[in-house]
N, C-alpha and C positions, 0 to 999 in steps of 0.2 A: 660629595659626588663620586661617582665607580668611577677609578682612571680606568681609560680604554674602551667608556663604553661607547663609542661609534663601531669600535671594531666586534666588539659584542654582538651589537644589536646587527652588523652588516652577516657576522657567524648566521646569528640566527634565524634571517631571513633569506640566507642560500639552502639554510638545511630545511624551511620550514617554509617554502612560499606566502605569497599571501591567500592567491586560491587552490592550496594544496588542497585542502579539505572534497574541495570541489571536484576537482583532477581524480583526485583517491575514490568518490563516489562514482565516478562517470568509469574510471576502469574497473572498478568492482561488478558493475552491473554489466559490462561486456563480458568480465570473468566468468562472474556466477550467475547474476542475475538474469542474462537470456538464456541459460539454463534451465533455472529453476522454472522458469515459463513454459517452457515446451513441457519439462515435466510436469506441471500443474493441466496441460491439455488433456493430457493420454493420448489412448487412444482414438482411433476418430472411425468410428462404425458409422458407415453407411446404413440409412432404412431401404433403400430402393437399390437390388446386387443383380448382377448376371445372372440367367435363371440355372445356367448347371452347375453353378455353384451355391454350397449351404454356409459360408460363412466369406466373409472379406471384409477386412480390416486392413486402415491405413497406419502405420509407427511411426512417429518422428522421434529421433533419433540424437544425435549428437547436432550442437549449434556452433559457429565461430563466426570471428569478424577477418577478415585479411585488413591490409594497410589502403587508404585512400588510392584511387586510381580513376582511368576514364578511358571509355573506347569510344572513338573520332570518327567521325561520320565514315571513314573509311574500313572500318573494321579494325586498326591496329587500339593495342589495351596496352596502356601504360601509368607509370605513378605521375602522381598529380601533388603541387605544392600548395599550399593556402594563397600565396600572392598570386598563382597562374588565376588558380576561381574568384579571387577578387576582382579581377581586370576582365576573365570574360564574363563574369556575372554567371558562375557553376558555383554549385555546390559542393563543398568540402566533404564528398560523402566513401564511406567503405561496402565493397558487400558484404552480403549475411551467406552463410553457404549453412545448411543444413541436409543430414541424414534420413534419407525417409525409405521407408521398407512398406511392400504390397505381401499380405499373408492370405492365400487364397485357402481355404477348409484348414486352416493352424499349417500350413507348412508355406515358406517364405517365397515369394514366385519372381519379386523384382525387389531390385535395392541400387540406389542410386541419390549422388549428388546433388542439388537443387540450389538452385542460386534465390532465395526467395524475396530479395530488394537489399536496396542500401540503405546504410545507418549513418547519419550526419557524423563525423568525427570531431569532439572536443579539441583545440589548440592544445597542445604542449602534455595532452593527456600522452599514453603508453602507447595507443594506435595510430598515433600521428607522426608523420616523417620528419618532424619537427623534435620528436621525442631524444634528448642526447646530444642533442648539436649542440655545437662549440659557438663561441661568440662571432668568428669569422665566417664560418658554414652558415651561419644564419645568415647575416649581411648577404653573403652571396647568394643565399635563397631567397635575397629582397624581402626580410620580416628585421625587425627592429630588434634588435637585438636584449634589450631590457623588456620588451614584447611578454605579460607574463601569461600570455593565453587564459583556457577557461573560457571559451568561448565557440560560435561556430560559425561556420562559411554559408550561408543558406541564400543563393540564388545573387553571391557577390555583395549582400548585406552581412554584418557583425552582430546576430543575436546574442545576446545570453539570456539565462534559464533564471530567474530569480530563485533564490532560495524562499521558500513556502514554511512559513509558522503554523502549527494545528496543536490543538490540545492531546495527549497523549491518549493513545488507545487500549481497549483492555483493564481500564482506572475506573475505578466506582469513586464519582463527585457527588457530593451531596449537598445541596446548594437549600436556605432560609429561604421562603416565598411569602410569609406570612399573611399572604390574602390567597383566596381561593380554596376550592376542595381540599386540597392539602397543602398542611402545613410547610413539611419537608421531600424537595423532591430527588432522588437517589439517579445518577445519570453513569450507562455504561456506553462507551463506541465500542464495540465487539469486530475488530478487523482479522479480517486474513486471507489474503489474496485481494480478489474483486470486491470480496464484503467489506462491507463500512456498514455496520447494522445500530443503530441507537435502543438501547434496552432501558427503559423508565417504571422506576418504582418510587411508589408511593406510598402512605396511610390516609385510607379517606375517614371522614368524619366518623363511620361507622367501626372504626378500628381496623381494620383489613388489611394487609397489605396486597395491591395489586403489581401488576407486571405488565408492561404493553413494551409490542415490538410487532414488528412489520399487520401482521392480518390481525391478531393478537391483541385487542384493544382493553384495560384493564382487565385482566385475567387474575382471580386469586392466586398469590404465590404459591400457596401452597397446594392449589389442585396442580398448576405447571411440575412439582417435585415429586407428587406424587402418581402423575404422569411417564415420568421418566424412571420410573422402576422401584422409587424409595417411597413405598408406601405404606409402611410400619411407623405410626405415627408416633413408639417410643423413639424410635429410632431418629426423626426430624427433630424431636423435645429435643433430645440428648447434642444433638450436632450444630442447633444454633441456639439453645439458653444454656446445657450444659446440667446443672443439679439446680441453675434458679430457676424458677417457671415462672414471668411476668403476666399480669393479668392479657397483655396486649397478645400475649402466643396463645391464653388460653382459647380468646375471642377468634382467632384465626381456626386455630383448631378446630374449634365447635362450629364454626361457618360452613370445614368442608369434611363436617362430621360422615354426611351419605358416602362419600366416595372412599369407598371400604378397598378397592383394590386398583392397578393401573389402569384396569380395561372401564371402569364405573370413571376416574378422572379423564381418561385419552374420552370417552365417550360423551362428558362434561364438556368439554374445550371442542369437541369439533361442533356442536349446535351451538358454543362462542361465537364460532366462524363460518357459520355455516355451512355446513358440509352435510348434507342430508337424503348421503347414499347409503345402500345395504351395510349392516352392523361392518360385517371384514371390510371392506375397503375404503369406509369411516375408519375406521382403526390406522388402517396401513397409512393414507392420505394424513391424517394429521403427523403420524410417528414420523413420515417424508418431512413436514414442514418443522417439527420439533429439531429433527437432527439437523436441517439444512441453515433456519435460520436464527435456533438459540444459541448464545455464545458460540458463533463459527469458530470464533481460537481456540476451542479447546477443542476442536474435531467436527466432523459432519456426516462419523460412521456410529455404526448401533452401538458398537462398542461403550462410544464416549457418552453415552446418556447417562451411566452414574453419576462422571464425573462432573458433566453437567450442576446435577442435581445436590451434590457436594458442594460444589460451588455456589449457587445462588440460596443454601444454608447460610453458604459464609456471608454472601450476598447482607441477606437478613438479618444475621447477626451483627453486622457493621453498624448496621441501617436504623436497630433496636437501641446499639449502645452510644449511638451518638445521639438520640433525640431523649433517650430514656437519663445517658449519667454528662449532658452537655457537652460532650467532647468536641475540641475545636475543628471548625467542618474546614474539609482542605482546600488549599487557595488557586485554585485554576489560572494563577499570575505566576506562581512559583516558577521558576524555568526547568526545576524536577518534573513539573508534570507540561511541559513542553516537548515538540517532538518537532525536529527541522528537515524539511525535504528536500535534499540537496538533488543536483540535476540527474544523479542516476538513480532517484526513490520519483522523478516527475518522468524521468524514461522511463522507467518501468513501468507506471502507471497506463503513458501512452502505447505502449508497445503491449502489453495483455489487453487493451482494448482494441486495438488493430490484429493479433493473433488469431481472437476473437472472430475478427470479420475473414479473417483467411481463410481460418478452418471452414468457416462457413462456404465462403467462394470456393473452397475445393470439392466440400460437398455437394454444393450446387450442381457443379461443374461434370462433375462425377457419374451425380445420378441423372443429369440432363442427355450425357451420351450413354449410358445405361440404355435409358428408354429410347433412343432413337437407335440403339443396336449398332453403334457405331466407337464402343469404345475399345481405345488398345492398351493405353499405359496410361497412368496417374504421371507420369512427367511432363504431360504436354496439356493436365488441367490447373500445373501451379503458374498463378499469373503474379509475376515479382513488379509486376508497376503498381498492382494495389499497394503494397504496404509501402515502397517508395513514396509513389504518391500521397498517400495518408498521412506517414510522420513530417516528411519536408511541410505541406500544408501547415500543420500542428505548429510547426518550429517559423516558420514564416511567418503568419496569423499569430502566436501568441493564444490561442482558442486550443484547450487541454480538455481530454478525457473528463466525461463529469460537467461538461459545460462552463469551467472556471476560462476566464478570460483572464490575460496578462502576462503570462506566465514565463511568454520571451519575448524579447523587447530588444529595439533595437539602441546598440553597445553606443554609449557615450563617450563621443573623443572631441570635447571643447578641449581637454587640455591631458595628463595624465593621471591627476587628483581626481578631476570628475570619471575618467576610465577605472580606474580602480573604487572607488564611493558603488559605482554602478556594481562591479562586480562581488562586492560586499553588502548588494545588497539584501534583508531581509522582510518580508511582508506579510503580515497577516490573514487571513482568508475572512474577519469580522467585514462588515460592509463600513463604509466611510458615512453613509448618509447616517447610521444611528451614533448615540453618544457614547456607550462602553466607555466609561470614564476611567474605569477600575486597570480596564486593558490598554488603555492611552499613558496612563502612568507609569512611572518609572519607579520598575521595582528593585529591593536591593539585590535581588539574584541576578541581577544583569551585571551588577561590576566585574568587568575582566571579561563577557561574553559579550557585552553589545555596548553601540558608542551610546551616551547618553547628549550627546549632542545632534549626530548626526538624525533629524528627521525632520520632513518639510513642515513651513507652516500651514493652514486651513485644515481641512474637513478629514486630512491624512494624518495630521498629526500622532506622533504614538503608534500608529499603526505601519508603519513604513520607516523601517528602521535600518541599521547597520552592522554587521559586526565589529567588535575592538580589532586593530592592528594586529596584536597579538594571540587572537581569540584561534582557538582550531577546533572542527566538530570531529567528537570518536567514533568512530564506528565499531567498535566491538558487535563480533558476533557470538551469540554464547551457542557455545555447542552443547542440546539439551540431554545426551546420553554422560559428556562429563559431569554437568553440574545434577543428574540424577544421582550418579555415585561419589559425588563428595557431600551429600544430603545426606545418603543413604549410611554413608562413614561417620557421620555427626552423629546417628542412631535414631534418624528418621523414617519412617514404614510408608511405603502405597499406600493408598488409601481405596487402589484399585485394579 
């Protein structure tokens, strides 16, 4: 036995909370993450402008959070405690202030502050008044003092945010079916930003490999490759068999032997989907759809179409060598190809679908006094009770972006074991009525990240789980300009 380990373990849990992980997520996505949202907006062009003007454009600009507060029916604005919204049944909430600029023919005409709603504030996170206080200050702010937050105030109710389990995105799975049109079936989630797009590839009986995704319903791989700009069919040989040439590429080959160039494949794929307007803008319309919804992570400008097209080589090439030399097909249990959504990856979620409905109500709003020739400023068309309204809803209800239900739940205080079990908790998004036996088991990549006790009996079993005591989720972020030039110092080349 370690002498001292009480004092150890007592170190390790002042440096290392138990929902630190959680805390650390929910201030990362105030930091950056409603950043990167407005910037993923742009700009927001009006179709319907003032007639003596030729251009107007709305900018949103810089975003923050200030600290929880509340103005009293009397008009005075002051900060607010988590015990004060407990008792009157308010909300632990912060404002959002953001920067928005009016550019009327490119030169800037109004610029102004905008309060556009409040943001529920996480306990013990960095925006809460709570954040730093000493064991006394607390007391006196009537919170408990071993109180380890990770949680929020919503309407004098104690939600928290389940941690959410999803199979990792951007991973080519290629899962045994043994019955059916095909044998082996090859599965991508292709995410970034809003998109969540599912990419499935197969081999039908005829040898072929196909490709379906959104309108896109088995589509030859390789008219999609040669669609996207690589249509030098040494050039496909060379980049997914290399110097072998398998009978299975040959049969593919000679399938989409007619489509000699990109415009013979883009002109193949749009009578796929029917598209059966004049030659140009068949063209344009499917090249829209190619770039918007094939691999969104790797871009959704014209640019990115090579690399595209590089890519689902690689794609094929996986897909050949694991059914052609039996390579072990990868284990969708591994907790490598797990991905955990902590509260500020399910804020974000909720919060770009409410942005969504803003931008929209600005434009409404916008173009409605437009046409009634009654407009003066874009300040008095931002209504900050939609997005209030919308996330507290969200966070109240437990009812998330996407239609998932559950997702905040109200905080269990039978005792402190059951408050904290709650706040460690993990969930899977598989349904409880089917059997996933594979996903209900306990696999060895869990030792050290999930309890293997903690999960209820019946129909949840395995699927509603815990983290270990001592578990912590990382977050690294990789910033993609360094690890381009430490690739590039390995003596690795673009490939584009």
């Amino acid at each position: 036995m370690v002498n001292n380990y009480k004092e150890l373990i007592t170190a390790y849990f002042r440096e290392y909370p138990f929902i630190e992980s959680n805390i650390n997520s929910f201030n990362d996505f105030i930091d950056r993450g409603l950043q990167k949202l407005i910037d993923e907006v742009g700009d927001i062009v009006p179709t319907i402008i003032p007639q003596e003007v030729e251009s107007f454009v709305i900018k949103l600009k810089k975003i923050w959070v200030e600290k929880p507060s509340i103005t009293e029916a009397d008009g005075s604005k002051r900060d607010i405690l988590p015990s004060e919204a407990r008792l009157r049944g308010l909300t632990y909430s912060a404002p959002i202030f953001l920067e928005v600029s009016a550019y009327v023919d490119d030169v800037q005409r109004e610029s102004f502050t905008s309060m556009i709603g409040k943001m529920p504030i996480m306990l013990k996170s960095k925006y809460c008044h709570l954040h730093g206080m000493k064991r006394d200050d607390l007391m006196k702010s009537g919170e408990d003092p071993d109180d380890v937050g990770g949680y929020f105030v919503i309407n004098g109710n104690e939600r928290v945010l389940i941690t959410v389990e999803d199979l990792a995105s951007n991973k080519l799975f290629i899962e045994y079916k043994g019955t059916g049109p095909s044998e082996y079936v090859g599965r991508v989630f292709s995410e970034m930003g809003s998109y969540r797009i599912p990419h499935i590839l197969e081999q039908m009986k005829d040898g072929v490999f196909y490709l379906s995704f959104t309108r896109f319903r088995r589509i030859p791989v390789l008219a999609v490759i040669k669609s996207l700009g690589l249509a030098k069919e040494q050039e496909i040989v060379k980049l997914i068999a290399g110097d072998a040439v398998s009978d299975a590429l040959f049969t593919n080959l000679y399938h989409t032997a007619d489509l000699k160039t990109e415009e013979d494949a883009l002109d193949f794929l749009a009578k796929k989907i029917g598209i059966t307007q004049p030659k140009e803008i068949k063209m344009e319309r499917c090249r829209e759809q190619l770039d918007k919804y094939l691999l969104p992570h790797l871009g959704t400008q014209a640019k990115d179409r090579l690399t595209k097209a590089y890519n689902l080589c690689k794609l094929v090439r996986r897909f050949m060598m694991t059914i052609d030399e039996n390579l072990p097909l990868p284990d969708k249990d591994h907790y490598a190809n797990k991905r955990l959504k902590l509260s500020g990856d399910l804020l974000e979620d909720l919060m770009r679908a409410n942005l969504r409905s803003l931008v929209q109500d600005i434009l409404y709003n916008f173009q409605r006094s437009v046409k009634r020739g009654k407009f003066q400023s874009i300040k008095i068309i931002i209504r900050d009770e939609l997005l209030t309204s919308n996330i507290k809803s969200a966070l109240a209800t437990g009812t998330w972006a996407g239609g998932r239900k559950g997702i905040s739940q109200n905080m269990d205080r039978t005792n402190i074991f059951a408050s904290y079990a709650h706040l460690l908790r993990v969930v899977s998004l598989l349904t409880s009525t089917q059997e996933n036996f594979a996903a209900r088991a306990l696999h060895p990549t869990h030792w050290g990240r999930l309890c293997p006790i903690e999960t209820p009996e019946g129909t949840s079993i395995g699927l509603r789980k815990s983290f270990a005591m001592l578990s912590t989720v990382s977050r690294a972020e990789v910033q993609e300009e360094k690890l381009k030039k430490a690739l590039e110092g390995c003596g690795l080349k673009p490939v584009a």
